[in-house]
C-alpha positions in Angstrom: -25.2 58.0 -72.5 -21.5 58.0 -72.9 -18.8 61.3 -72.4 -16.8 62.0 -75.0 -13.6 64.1 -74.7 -12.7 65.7 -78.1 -9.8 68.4 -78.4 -11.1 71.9 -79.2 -14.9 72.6 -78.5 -18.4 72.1 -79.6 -18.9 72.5 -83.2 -15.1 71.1 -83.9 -14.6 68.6 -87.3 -13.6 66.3 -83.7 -17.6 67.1 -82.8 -19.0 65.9 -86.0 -16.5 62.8 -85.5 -17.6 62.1 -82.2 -21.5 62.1 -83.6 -20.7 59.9 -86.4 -18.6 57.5 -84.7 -20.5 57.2 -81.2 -24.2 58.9 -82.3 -26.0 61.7 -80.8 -26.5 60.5 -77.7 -23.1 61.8 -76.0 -22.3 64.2 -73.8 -19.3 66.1 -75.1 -16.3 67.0 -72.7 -14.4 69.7 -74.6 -10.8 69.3 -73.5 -7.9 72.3 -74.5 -5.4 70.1 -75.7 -4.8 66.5 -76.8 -3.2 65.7 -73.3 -5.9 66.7 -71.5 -8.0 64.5 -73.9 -6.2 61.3 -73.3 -5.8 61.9 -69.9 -9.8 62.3 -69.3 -10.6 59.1 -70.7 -7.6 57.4 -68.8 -9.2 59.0 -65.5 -12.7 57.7 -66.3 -13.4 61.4 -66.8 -14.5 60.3 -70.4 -15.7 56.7 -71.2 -14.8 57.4 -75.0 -12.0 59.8 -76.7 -12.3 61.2 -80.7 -9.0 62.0 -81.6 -7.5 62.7 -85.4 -4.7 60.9 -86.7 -3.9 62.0 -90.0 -5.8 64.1 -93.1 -6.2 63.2 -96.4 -4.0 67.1 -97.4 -1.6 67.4 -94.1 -0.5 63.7 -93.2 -0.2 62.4 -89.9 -1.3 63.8 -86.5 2.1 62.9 -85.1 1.4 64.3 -81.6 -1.1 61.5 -81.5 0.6 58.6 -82.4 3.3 59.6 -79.7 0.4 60.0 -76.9 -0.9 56.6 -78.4 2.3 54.8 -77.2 2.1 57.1 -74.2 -1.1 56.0 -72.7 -2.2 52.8 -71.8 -5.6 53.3 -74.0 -7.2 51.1 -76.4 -8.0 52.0 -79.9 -11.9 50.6 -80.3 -13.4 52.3 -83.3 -12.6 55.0 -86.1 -14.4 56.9 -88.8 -13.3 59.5 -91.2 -15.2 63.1 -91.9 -15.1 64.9 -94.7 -13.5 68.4 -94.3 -15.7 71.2 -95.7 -14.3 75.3 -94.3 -17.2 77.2 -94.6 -16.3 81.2 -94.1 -18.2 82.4 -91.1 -19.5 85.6 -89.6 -21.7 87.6 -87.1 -25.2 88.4 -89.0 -25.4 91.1 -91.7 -21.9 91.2 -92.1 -21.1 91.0 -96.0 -18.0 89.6 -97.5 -16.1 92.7 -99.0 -16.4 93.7 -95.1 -14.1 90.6 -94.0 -10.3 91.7 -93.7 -9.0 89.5 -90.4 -10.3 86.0 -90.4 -9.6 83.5 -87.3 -9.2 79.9 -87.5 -6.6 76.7 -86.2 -3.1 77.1 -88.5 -3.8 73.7 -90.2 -7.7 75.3 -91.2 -5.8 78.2 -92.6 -3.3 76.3 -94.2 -5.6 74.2 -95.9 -7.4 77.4 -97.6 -4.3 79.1 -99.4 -6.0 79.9 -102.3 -9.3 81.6 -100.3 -6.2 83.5 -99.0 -4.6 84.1 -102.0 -7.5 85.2 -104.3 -8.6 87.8 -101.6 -5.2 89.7 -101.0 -6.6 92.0 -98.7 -7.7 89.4 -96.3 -5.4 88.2 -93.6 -5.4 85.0 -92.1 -5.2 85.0 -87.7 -4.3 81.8 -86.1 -6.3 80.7 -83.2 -6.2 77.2 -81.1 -9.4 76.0 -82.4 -12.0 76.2 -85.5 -14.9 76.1 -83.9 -13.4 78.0 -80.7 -13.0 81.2 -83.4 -16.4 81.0 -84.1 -17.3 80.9 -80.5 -15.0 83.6 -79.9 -16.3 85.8 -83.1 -19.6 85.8 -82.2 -18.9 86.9 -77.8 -16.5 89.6 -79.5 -13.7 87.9 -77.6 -11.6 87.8 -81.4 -9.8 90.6 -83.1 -11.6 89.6 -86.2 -14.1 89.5 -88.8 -15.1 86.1 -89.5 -13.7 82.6 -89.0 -13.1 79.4 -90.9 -14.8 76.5 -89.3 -17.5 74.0 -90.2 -21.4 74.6 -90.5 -22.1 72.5 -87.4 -20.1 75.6 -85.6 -22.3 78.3 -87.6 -25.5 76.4 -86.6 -24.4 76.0 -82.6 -22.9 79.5 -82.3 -25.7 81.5 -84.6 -22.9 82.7 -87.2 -24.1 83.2 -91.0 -22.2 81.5 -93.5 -20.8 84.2 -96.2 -19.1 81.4 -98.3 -18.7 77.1 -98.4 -16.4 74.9 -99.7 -13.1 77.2 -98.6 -10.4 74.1 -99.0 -8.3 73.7 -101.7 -9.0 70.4 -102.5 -12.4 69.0 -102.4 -11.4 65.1 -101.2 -10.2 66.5 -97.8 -11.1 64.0 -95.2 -9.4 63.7 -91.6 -9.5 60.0 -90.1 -10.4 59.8 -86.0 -9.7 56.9 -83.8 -12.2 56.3 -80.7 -9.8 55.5 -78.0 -11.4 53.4 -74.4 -10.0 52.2 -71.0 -11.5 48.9 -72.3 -10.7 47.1 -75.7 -13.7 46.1 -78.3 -14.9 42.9 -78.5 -12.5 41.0 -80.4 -15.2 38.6 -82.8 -16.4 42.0 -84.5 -12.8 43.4 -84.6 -11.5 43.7 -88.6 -8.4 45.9 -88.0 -5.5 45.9 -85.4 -3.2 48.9 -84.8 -0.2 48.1 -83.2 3.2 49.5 -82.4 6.9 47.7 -82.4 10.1 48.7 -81.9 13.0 46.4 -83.7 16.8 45.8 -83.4 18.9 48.1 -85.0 19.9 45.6 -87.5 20.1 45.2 -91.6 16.9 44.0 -92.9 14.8 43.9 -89.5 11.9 46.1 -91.0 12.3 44.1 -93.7 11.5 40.9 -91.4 8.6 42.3 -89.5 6.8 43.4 -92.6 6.8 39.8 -94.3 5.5 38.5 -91.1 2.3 40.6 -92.8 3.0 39.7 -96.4 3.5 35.9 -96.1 0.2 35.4 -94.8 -1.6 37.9 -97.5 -2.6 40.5 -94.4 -3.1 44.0 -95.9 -0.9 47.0 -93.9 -2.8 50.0 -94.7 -0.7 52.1 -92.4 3.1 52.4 -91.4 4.2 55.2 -89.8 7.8 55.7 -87.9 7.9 58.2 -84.6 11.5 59.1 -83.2 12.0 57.1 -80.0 12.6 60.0 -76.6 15.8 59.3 -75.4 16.7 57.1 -78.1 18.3 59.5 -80.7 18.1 57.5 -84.4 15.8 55.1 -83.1 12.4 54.6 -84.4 9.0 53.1 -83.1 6.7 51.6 -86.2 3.1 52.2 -85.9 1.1 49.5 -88.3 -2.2 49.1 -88.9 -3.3 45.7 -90.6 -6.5 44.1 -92.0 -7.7 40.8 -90.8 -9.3 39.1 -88.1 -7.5 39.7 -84.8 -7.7 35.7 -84.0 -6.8 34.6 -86.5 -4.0 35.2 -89.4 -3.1 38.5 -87.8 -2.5 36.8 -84.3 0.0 34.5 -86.2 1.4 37.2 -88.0 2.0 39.1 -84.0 3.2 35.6 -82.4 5.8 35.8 -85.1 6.7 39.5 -84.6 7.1 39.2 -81.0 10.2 35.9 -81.5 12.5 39.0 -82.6 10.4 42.7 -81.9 12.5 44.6 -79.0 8.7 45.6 -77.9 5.1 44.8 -79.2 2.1 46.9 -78.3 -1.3 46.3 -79.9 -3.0 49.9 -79.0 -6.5 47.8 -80.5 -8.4 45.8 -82.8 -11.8 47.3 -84.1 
């Protein structure tokens, strides 16, 4: 049985990652911030960490890629969960009864038009989803219901008053497993890496056909301001291939003129 430190607490979209990435047979260390998270696993606190990196709606997770580069962790798994808000309260409550509902800023966020078609609802940001529902149900919450996912309703004994609360139904979030330890490198098909280049004409330009003359697939590039450096840039990448073979190439190549190289894992 493994620990897993996931940001927020039981019942969390990170939860249900956690239990499709790793199974049910976890123990679940609930950490307050995404800090504390890294830091657990780097501790051997955690063997495994469940973090999100970006959403299908809101983007990139860009306090994670920076803790990414931050932390000497490997990246040795992901999987993606489908993002469903389900309206939850305490038992017998009924919907016309709901006027404050609690839930994290980006839950809210992504159910404007719940928001907008009931006017005399207002939204109340709190730290976690499932931590609302936690919090709504022990009366520890000013109030009515929360937004959160039906694996919080089922652990906390909420009823769900309405499903399907998003704005767009093909709202997924993607996690990355993080490890002291990298996978084993024969059943590895991605690599995530980060790079920093010169600040010269056409260097992007260079480290990208590094990928495209050897027909490697970059399914990810993201850019993060360097602290410290002001207009400087690190390039997060994440590439398709087998990790010993054409994508090694593709790396050897990359580190002849890269200021710095880091792959974070292959998985």
């Amino acid at each position: 049985m493994v620990t897993v430190a996931i940001q927020g607490e039981a019942g969390s979209f990170s939860h249900a990652a956690a239990l499709e990435a790793i199974g049910t047979d976890l123990v679940l260390l609930p950490c307050a911030s995404f800090e504390d998270l890294f830091r657990a696993v780097e501790t051997g606190e955690a063997g495994r960490g469940v973090v999100p990196i970006e959403n299908s709606l809101a983007g990139s997770v860009h306090e994670n890629y920076d803790l990414l580069g931050a932390h000497e962790l490997s990246v040795v798994g992901e999987t993606q969960v489908r993002v469903r808000h389900c309206l939850i309260a305490r038992p017998g409550t009924r919907l016309p009864d709901v006027r404050r509902v609690a839930s994290h800023p980006v839950a809210l966020a992504q159910c404007r038009r719940f928001f907008a078609a009931h006017a005399e609802i207002a939204p109340v940001p709190a730290y976690d989803t499932a931590g609302s529902v936690r919090d709504l149900m022990a009366g520890r919450v000013g109030a009515d219901a929360a937004i959160a996912s039906s694996l919080a309703a089922e652990l906390y004994g909420g009823a769900v008053l309405q499903e399907h609360l998003e704005d767009h139904a093909e709202n997924y979030t993607r996690f990355l497993v993080v490890a002291r330890e990298p996978a084993p490198a024969e059943r590895a098909r991605k690599t995530s890496l980060v790079v920093t280049l010169p600040n010269v004409p056409g260097s992007l330009y260079r480290a990208l056909g590094a990928f495209a003359a050897r027909g490697l697939d970059l399914t990810k590039l993201e850019s993060r301001p360097i602290a410290g450096r002001p207009w400087e840039y690190a390039f997060y990448l994440d590439v398709l291939g087998d990790p010993r073979g054409s994508v090694a190439a593709a790396l050897a190549e990359l580190r002849g003129f890269a200021r710095e190289l880091r792959v974070l894992g292959s998985y």
